[in-house]
Backbone as CSV, one residue per row, in Angstrom:
resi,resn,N_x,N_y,N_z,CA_x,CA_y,CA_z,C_x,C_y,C_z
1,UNK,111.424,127.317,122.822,109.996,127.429,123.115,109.582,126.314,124.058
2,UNK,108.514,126.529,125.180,108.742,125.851,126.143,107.116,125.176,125.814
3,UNK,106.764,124.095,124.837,105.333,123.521,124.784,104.389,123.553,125.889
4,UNK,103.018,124.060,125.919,101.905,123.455,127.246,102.128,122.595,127.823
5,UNK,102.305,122.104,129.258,101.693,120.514,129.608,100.446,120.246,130.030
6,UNK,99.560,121.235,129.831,98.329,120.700,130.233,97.257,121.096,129.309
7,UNK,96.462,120.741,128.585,95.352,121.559,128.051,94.233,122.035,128.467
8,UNK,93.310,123.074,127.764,92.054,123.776,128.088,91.512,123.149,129.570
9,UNK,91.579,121.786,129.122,90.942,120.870,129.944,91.838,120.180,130.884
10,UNK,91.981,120.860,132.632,92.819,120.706,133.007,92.658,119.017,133.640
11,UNK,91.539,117.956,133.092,91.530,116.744,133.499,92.714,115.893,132.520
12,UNK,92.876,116.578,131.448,93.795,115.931,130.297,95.042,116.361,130.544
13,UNK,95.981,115.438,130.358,97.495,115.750,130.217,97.707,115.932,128.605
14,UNK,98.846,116.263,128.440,98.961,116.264,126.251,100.555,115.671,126.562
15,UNK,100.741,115.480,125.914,101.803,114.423,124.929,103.400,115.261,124.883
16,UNK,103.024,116.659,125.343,104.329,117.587,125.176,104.896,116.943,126.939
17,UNK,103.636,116.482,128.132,104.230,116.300,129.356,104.994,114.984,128.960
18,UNK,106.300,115.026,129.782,107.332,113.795,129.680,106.618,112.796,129.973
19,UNK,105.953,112.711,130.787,105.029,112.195,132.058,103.905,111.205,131.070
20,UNK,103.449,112.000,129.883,102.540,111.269,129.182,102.846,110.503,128.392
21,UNK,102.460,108.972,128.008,102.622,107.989,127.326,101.573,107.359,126.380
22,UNK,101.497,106.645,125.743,100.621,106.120,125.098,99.741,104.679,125.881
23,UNK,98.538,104.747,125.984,97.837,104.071,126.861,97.797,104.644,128.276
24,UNK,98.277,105.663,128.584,98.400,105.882,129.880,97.183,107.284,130.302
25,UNK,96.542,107.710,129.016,94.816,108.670,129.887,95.063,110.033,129.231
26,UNK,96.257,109.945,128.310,96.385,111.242,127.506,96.872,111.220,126.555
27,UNK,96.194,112.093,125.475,95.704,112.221,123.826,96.378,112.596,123.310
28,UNK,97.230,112.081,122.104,98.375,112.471,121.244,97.785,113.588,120.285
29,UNK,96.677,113.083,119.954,96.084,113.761,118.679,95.787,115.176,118.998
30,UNK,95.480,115.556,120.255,94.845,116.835,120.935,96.325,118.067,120.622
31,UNK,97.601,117.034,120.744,98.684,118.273,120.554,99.586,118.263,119.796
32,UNK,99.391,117.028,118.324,100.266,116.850,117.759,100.780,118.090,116.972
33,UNK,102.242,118.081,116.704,103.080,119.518,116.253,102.209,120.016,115.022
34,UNK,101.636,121.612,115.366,101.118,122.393,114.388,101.579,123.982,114.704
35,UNK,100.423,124.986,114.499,101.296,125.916,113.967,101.921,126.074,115.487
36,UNK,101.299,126.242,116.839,102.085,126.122,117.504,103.229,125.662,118.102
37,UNK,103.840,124.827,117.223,105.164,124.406,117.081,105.717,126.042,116.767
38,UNK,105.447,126.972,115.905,106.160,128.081,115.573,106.067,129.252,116.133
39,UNK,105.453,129.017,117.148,105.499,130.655,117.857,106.404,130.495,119.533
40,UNK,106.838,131.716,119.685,107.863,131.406,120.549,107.287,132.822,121.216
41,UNK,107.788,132.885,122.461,107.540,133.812,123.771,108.834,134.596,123.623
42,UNK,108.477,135.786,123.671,109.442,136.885,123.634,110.738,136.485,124.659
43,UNK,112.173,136.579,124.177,113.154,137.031,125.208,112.856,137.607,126.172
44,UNK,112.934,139.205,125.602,112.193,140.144,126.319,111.856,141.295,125.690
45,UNK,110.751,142.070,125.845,109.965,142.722,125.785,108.491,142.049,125.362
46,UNK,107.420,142.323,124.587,105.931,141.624,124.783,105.714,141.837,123.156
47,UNK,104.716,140.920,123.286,104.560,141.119,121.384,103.519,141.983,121.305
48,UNK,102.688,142.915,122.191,102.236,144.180,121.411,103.265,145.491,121.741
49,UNK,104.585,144.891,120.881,105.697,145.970,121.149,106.727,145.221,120.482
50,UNK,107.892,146.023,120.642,108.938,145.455,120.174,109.702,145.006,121.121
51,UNK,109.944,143.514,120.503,110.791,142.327,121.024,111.440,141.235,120.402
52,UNK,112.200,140.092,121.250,113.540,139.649,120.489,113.242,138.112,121.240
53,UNK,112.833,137.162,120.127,112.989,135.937,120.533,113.292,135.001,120.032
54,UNK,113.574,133.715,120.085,114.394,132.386,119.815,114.298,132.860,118.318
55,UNK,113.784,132.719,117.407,114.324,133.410,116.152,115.078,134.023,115.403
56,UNK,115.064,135.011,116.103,115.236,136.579,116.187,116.894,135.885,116.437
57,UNK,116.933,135.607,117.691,118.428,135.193,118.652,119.242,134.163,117.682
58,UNK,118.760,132.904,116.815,119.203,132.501,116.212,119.561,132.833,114.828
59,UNK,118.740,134.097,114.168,119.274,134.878,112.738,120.502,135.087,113.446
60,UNK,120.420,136.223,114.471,121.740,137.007,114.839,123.344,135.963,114.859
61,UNK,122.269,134.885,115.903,124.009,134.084,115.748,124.403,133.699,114.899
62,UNK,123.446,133.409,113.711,124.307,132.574,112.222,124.860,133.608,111.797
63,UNK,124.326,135.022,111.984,125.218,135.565,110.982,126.553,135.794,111.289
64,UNK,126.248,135.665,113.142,127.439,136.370,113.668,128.443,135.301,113.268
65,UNK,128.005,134.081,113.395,128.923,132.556,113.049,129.841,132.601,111.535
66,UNK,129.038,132.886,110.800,129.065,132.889,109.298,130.342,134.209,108.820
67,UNK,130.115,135.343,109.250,130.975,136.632,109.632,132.215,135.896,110.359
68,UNK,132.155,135.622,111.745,133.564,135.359,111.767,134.156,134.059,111.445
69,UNK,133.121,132.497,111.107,133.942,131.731,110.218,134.683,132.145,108.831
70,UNK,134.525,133.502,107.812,135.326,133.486,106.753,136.227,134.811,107.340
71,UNK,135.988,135.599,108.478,136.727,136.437,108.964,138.268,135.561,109.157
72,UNK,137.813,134.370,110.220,139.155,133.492,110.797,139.711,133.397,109.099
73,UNK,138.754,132.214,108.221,139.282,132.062,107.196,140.553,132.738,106.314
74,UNK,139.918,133.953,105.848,140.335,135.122,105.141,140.855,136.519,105.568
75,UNK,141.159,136.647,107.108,141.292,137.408,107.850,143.539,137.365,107.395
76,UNK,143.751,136.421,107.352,145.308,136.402,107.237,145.351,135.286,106.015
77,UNK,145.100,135.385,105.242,145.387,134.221,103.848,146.849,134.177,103.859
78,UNK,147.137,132.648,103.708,148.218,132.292,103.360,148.082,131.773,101.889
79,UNK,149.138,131.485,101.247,149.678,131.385,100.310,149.510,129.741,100.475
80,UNK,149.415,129.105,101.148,149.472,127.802,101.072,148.626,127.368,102.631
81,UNK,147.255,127.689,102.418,146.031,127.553,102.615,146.055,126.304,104.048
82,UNK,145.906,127.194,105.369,145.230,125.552,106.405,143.872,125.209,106.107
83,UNK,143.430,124.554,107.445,142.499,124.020,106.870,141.657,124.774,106.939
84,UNK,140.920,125.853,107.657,139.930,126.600,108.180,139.920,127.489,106.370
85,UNK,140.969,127.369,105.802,141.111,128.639,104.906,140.735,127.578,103.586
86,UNK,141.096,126.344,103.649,141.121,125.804,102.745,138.953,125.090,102.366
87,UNK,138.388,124.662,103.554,136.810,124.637,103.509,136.684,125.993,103.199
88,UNK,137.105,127.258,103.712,136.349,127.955,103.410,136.567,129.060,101.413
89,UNK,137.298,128.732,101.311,137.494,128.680,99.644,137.130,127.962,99.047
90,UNK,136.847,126.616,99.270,136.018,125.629,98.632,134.558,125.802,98.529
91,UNK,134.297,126.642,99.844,132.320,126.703,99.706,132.481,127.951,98.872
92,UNK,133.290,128.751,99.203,133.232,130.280,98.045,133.215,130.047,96.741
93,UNK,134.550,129.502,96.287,134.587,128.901,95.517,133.390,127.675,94.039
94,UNK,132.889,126.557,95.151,131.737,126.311,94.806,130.844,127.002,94.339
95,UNK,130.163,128.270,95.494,129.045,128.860,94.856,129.745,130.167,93.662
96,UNK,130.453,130.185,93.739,131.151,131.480,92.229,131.408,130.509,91.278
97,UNK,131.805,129.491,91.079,131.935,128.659,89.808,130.948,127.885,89.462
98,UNK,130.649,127.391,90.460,129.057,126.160,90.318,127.860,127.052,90.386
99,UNK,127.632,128.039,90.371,126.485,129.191,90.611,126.972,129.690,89.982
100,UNK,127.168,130.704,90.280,127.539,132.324,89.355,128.062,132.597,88.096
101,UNK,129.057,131.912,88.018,129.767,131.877,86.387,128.736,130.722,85.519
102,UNK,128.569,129.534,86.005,127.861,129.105,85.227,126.340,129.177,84.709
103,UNK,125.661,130.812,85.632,124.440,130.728,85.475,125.181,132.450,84.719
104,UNK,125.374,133.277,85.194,125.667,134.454,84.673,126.771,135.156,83.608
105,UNK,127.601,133.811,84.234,128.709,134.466,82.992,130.295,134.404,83.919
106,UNK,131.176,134.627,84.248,132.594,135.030,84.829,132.687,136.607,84.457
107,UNK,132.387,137.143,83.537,132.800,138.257,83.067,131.402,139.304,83.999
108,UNK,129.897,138.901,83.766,129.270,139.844,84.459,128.821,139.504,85.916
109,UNK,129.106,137.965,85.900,128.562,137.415,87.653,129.727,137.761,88.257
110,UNK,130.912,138.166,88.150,132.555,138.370,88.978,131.511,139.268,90.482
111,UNK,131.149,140.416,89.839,130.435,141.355,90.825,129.839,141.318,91.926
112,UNK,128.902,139.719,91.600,127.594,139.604,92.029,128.092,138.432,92.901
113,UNK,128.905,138.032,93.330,129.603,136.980,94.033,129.778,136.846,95.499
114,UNK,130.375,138.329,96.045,130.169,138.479,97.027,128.409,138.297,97.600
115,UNK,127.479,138.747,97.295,126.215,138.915,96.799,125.596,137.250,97.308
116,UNK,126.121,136.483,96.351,125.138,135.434,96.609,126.271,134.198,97.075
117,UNK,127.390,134.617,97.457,128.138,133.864,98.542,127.008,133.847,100.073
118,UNK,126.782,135.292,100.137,126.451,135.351,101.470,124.849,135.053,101.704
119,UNK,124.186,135.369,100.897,122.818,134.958,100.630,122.909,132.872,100.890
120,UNK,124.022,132.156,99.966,123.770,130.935,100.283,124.195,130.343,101.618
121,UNK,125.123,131.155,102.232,125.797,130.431,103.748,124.694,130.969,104.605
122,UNK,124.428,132.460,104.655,123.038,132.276,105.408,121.672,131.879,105.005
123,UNK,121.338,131.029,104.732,120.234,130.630,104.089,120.731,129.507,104.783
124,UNK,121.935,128.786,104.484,122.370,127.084,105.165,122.191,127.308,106.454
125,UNK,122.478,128.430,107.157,123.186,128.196,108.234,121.580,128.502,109.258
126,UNK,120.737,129.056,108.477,119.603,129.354,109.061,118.762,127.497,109.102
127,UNK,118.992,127.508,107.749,118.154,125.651,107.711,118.843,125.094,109.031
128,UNK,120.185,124.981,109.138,120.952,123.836,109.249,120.183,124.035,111.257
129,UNK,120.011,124.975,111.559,119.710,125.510,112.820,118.969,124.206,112.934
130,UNK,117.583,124.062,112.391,116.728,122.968,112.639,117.427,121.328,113.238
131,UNK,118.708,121.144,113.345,119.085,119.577,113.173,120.055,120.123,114.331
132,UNK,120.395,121.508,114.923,121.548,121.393,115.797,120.660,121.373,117.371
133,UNK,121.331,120.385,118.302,120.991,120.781,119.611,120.956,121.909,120.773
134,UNK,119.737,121.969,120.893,119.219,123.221,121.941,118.212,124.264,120.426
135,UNK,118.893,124.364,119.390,118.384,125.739,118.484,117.063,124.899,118.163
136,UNK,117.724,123.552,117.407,116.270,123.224,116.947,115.024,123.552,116.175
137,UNK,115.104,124.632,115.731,114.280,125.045,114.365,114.861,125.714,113.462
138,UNK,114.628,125.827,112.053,115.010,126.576,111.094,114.333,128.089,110.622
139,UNK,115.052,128.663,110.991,114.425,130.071,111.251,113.785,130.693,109.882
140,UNK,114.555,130.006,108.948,113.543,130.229,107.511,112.058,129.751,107.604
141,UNK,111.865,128.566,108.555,110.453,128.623,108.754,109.698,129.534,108.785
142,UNK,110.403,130.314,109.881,109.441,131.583,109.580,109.142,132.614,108.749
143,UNK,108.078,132.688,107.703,108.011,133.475,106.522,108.963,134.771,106.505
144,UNK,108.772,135.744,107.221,109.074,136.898,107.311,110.554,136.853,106.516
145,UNK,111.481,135.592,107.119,112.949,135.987,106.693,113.125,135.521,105.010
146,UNK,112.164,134.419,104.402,112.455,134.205,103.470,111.956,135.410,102.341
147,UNK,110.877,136.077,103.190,110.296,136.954,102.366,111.234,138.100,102.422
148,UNK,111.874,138.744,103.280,113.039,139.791,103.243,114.092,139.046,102.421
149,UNK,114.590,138.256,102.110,115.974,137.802,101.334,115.718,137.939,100.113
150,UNK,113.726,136.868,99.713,113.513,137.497,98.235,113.333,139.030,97.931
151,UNK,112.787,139.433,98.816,112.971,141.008,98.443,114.142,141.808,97.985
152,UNK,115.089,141.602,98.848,116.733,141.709,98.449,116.943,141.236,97.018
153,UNK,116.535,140.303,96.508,116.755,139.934,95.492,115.674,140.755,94.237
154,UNK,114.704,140.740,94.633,113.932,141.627,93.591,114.087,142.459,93.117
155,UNK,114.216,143.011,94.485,114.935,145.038,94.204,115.465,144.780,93.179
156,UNK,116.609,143.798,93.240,118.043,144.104,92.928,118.405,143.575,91.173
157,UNK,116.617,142.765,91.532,116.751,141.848,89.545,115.989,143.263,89.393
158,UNK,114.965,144.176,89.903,114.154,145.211,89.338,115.230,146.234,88.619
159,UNK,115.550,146.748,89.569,116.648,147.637,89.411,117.460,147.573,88.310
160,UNK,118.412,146.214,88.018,119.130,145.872,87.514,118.450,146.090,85.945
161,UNK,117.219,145.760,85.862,116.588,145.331,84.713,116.288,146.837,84.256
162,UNK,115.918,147.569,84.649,116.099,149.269,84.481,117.478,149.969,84.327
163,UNK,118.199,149.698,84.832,119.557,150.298,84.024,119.890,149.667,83.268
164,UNK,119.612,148.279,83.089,120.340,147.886,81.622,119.563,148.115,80.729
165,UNK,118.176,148.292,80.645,117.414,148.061,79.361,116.400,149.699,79.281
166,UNK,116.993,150.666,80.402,115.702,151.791,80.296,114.615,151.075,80.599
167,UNK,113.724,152.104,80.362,111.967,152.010,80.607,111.235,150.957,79.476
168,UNK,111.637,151.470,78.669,110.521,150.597,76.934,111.615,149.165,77.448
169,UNK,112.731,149.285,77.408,113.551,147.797,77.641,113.114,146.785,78.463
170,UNK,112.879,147.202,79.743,112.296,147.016,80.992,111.041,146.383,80.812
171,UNK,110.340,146.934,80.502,108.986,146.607,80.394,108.819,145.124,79.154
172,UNK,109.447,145.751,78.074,109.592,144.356,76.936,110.213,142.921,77.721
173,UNK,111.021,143.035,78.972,111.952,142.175,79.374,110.591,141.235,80.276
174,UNK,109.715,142.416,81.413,108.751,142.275,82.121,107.950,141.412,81.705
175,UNK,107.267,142.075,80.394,105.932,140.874,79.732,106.420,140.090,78.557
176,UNK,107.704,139.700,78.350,107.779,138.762,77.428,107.665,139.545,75.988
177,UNK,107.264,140.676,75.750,107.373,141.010,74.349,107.756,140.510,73.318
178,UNK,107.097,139.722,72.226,107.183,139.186,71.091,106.064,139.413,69.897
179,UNK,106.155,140.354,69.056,105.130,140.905,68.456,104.864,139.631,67.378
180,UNK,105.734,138.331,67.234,105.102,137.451,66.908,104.040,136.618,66.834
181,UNK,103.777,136.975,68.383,102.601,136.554,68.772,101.256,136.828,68.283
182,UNK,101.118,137.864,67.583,99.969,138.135,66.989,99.031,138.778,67.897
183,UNK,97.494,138.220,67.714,96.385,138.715,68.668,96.596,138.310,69.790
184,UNK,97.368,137.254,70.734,97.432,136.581,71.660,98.633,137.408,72.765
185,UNK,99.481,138.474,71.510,100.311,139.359,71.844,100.067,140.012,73.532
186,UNK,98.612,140.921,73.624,98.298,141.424,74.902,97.834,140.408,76.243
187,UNK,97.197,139.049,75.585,96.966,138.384,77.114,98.129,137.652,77.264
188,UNK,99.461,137.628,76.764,101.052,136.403,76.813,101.300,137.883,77.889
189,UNK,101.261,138.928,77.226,102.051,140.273,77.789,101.411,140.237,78.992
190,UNK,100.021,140.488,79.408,99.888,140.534,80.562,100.138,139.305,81.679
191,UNK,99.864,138.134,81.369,100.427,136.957,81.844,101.830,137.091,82.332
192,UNK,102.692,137.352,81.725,103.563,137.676,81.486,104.032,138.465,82.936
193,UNK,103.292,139.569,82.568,103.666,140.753,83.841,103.503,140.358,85.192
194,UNK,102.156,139.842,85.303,101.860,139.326,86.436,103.221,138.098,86.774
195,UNK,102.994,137.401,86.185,104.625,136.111,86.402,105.160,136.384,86.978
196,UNK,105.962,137.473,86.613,107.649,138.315,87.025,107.395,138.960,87.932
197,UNK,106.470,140.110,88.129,106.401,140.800,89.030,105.839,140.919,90.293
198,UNK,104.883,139.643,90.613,103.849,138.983,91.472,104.273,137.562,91.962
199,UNK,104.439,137.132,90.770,104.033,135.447,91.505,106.064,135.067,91.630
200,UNK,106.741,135.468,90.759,107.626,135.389,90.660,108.333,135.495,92.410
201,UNK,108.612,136.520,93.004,109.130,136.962,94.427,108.011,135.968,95.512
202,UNK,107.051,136.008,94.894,106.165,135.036,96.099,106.399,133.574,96.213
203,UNK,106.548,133.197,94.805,107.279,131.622,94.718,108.932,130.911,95.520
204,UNK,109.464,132.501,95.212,110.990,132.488,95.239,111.191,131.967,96.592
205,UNK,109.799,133.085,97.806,109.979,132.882,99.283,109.957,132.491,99.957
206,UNK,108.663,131.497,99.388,107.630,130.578,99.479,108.197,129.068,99.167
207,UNK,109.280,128.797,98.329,109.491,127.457,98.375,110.493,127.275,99.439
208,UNK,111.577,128.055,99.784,112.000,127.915,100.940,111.171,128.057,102.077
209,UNK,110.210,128.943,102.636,109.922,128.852,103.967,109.124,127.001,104.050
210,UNK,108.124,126.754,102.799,107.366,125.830,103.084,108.147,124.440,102.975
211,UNK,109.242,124.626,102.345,110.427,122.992,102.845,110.607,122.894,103.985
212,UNK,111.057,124.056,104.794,111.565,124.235,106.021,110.555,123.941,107.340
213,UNK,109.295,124.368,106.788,108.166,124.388,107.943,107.640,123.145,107.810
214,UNK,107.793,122.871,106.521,107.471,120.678,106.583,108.089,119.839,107.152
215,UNK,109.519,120.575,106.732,110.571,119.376,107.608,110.814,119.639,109.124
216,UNK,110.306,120.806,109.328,110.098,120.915,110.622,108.999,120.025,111.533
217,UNK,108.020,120.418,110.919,106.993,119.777,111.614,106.690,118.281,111.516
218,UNK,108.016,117.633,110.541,107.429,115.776,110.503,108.625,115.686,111.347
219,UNK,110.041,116.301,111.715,110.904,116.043,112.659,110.440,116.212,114.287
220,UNK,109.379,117.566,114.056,108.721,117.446,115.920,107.942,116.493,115.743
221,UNK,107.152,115.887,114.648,105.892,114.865,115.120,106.770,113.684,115.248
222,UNK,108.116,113.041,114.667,108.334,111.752,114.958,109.459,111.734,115.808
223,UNK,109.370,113.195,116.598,110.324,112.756,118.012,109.433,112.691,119.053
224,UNK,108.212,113.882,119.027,107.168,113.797,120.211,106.596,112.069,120.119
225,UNK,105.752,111.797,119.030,105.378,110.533,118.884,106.378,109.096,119.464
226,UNK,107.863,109.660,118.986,108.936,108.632,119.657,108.699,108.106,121.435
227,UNK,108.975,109.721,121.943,108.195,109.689,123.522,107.186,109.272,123.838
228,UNK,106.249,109.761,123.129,104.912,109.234,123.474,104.369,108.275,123.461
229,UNK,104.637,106.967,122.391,104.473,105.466,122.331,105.283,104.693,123.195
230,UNK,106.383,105.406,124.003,107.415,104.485,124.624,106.467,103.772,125.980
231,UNK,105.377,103.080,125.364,105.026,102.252,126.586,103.968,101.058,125.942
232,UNK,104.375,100.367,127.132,104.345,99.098,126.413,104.226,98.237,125.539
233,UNK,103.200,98.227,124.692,103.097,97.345,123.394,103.839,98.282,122.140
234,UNK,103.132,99.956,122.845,103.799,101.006,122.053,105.041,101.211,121.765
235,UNK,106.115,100.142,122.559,107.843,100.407,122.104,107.897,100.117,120.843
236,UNK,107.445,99.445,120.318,107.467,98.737,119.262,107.220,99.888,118.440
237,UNK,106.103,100.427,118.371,105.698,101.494,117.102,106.854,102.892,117.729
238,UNK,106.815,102.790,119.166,108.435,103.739,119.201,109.969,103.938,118.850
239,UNK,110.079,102.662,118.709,111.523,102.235,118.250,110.731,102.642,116.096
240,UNK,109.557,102.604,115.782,110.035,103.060,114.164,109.504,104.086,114.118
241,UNK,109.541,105.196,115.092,109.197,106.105,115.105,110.569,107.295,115.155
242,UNK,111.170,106.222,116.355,112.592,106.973,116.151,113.722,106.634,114.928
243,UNK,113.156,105.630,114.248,114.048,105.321,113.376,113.297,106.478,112.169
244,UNK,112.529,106.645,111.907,112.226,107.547,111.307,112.771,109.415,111.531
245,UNK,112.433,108.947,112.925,113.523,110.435,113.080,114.934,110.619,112.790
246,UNK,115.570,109.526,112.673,116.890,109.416,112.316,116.549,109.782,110.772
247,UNK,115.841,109.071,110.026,116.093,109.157,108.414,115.477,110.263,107.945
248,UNK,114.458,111.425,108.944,114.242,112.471,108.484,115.378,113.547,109.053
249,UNK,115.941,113.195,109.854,117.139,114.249,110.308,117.920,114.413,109.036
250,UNK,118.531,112.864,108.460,119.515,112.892,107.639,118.890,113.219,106.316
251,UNK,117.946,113.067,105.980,117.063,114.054,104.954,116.893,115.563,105.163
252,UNK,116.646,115.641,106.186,116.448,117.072,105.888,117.867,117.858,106.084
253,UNK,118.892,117.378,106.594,120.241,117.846,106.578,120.583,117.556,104.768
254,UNK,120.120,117.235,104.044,120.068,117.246,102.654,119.235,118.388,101.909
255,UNK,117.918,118.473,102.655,117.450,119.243,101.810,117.296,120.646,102.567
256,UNK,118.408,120.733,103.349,118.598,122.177,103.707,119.939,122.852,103.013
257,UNK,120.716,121.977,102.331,121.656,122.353,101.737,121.045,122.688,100.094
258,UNK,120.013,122.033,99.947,119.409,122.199,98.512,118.899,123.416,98.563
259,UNK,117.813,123.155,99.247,117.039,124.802,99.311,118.248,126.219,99.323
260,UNK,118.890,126.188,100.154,119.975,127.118,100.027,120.863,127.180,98.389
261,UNK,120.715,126.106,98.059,121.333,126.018,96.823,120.440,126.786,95.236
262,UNK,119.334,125.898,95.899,117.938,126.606,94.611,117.907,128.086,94.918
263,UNK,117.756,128.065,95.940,117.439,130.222,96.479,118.137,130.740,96.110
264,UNK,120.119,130.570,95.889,121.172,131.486,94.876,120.702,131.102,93.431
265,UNK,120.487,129.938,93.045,120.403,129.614,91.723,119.203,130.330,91.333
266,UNK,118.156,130.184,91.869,116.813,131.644,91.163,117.581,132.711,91.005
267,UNK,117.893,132.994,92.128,118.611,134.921,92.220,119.661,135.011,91.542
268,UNK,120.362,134.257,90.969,121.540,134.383,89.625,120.840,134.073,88.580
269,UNK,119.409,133.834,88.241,118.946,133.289,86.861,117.948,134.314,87.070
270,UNK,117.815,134.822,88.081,116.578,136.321,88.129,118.126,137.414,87.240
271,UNK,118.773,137.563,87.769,120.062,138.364,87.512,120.127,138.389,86.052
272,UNK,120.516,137.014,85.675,120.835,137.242,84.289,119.970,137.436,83.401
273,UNK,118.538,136.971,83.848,117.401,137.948,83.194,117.448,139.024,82.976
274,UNK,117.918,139.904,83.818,118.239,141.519,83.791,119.123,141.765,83.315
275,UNK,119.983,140.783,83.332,121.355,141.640,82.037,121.104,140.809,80.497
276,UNK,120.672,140.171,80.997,120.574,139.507,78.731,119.571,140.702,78.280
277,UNK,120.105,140.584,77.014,119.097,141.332,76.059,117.895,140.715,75.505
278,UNK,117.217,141.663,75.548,115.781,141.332,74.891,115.554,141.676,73.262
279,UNK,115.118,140.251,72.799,114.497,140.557,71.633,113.863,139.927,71.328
C-alpha cells in the first residue's frame, strides 16, 4: 500500500513524505497510522467489483508456501528424517500431541489433526507476514479472514454436536442444561444459548483479528515516528523510537505464534465440547 504524501490541504506535507521531519512545517499527528493503514488499492480490477489485492496476494502465497513446505517435507519421507522433514514433523507433531491429544483425546482427536495442523500453520504464516520485508502486514488483520476460519470451525463444532448428541442432545449441550438449577433453570439456559451460539464464534474471530490489528498499528506508528523525529534535537526521541520498534517486532513475532496457538486450542476445546457427553 502506497501511503498519501500530501493532505486535503495541499500547503501541508504529512509524515508518510520521506521528505518530512519533525520541526521541519509538517504534522505527525494529522497522519499518524489508523484505519488507513488497512486498506489497500486493488491489484487489479476496482472495488465496486471484483478484485485482488495485497491481502488477497499474501493469503494466496502463505498457503501456497505452507502446501509446498510439508509437500518438500513429506513428499518422499525417509526413514531417517533430513532436516526439512525433520522441522517439519516437529511442528506436526507439536500441534497433534501438545493440542489435539491433550485437549481431545488420541483416540477421538487422531481425525481432527490434519484439521487443525493446517488451521495453525496458516494462521502463523498469515501473522508472521506482518514482521517479513516488502509483505509487512498480517493479513488476519483483516476481519474477514479471521471471521471465515471461525466459521470453519463452527460449522464443524455445530455439526459435530448434532450427530453425536441428536436434536434434544444438542440443544441440552447448547444451553447448559442442568435441571438442578431450579427456577434460575430458563435464564442459565438462555444465557447459555446465546454464549455458544453468538458470542462464542464472534470472540473466537475477534481475538485474533484485534491482536493482529494492534500490533500492527504500534509497529507502523514506531517506525513512521522513527523517520519522522530523525531531526535534530528529535534524534534523540528517534533513536527510542526505533528501539522500540525493535522490541515490538520481537514481541509481536511472539505473539503471533500465540494467537495461532490459542485459535487451534479454542477449536479443539469447541470439538471436544461436541463429543463429551452431556449430563
Amino acid at each position: 500500500m502506497k501511503e498519501p504524501a500530501v493532505s486535503a490541504d495541499p500547503t501541508q506535507t504529512l509524515a508518510f513524505d520521506s521528505s518530512c521531519h519533525l520541526f521541519s512545517g509538517c504534522g505527525f499527528e494529522t497522519v499518524a497510522p489508523g484505519l488507513h493503514s488497512f486498506l489497500f488499492e486493488p491489484i487489479w480490477g476496482n472495488t465496486h467489483g471484483f478484485y485482488f489485492n495485497k491481502p488477497m496476494l499474501l493469503a494466496l502465497l502463505g498457503s501456497i508456501i505452507i502446501v509446498g513446505f510439508f509437500w518438500a517435507a513429506f513428499g518422499k519421507p525417509k526413514v531417517v528424517p533430513g532436516k526439512l522433514q525433520m522441522v517439519a514433523e516437529a511442528g506436526y507433531d507439536f500441534v497433534r500431541r501438545g493440542v489435539v491429544y491433550e485437549t481431545i483425546g488420541k483416540k477421538e482427536g487422531e481425525k481432527y489433526v490434519p484439521l487443525v495442523v493446517s488451521l495453525f500453520f496458516f494462521v502463523w504464516m498469515m501473522n508472521l507476514w506482518s514482521v517479513i520485508p516488502v509483505a509487512q502486514f498480517p493479513v488476519t488483520a483483516i476481519i474477514a479472514y479471521p471471521i471465515v476460519l471461525a466459521a470453519i470451525v463452527y460449522i464443524l463444532w455445530v455439526s459435530l454436536t448434532f450427530k453425536r448428541h441428536g436434536f434434544v442432545g444438542a440443544f441440552k449441550n447448547f444451553t447448559g442444561y442442568d435441571k438442578s438449577l431450579g427456577p434460575v433453570l430458563p435464564l442459565a439456559m438462555t444465557i447459555e444459548l446465546f454464549s455458544n451460539l453468538l458470542v462464542r464464534p464472534f470472540t473466537h474471530a475477534v481475538r485474533l483479528f484485534a491482536n493482529m490489528f494492534a500490533g500492527h498499528t504500534l509497529l507502523v506508528l514506531f517506525t513512521v515516528a522513527s523517520w519522522y523525529m530523525l531531526n535534530g534535537i528529535g534524534i534523540a526521541y528517534s533513536g527510542v523510537s526505533f528501539a522500540m520498534t525493535i522490541v515490538m517486532t520481537a514481541f509481536e513475532l511472539f505473539i503471533q505464534a500465540v494467537q495461532a496457538y490459542v485459535f487451534v486450542l479454542l477449536t479443539c476445546s469447541y470439538i471436544q465440547g461436541a463429543l463429551a457427553e452431556h449430563h
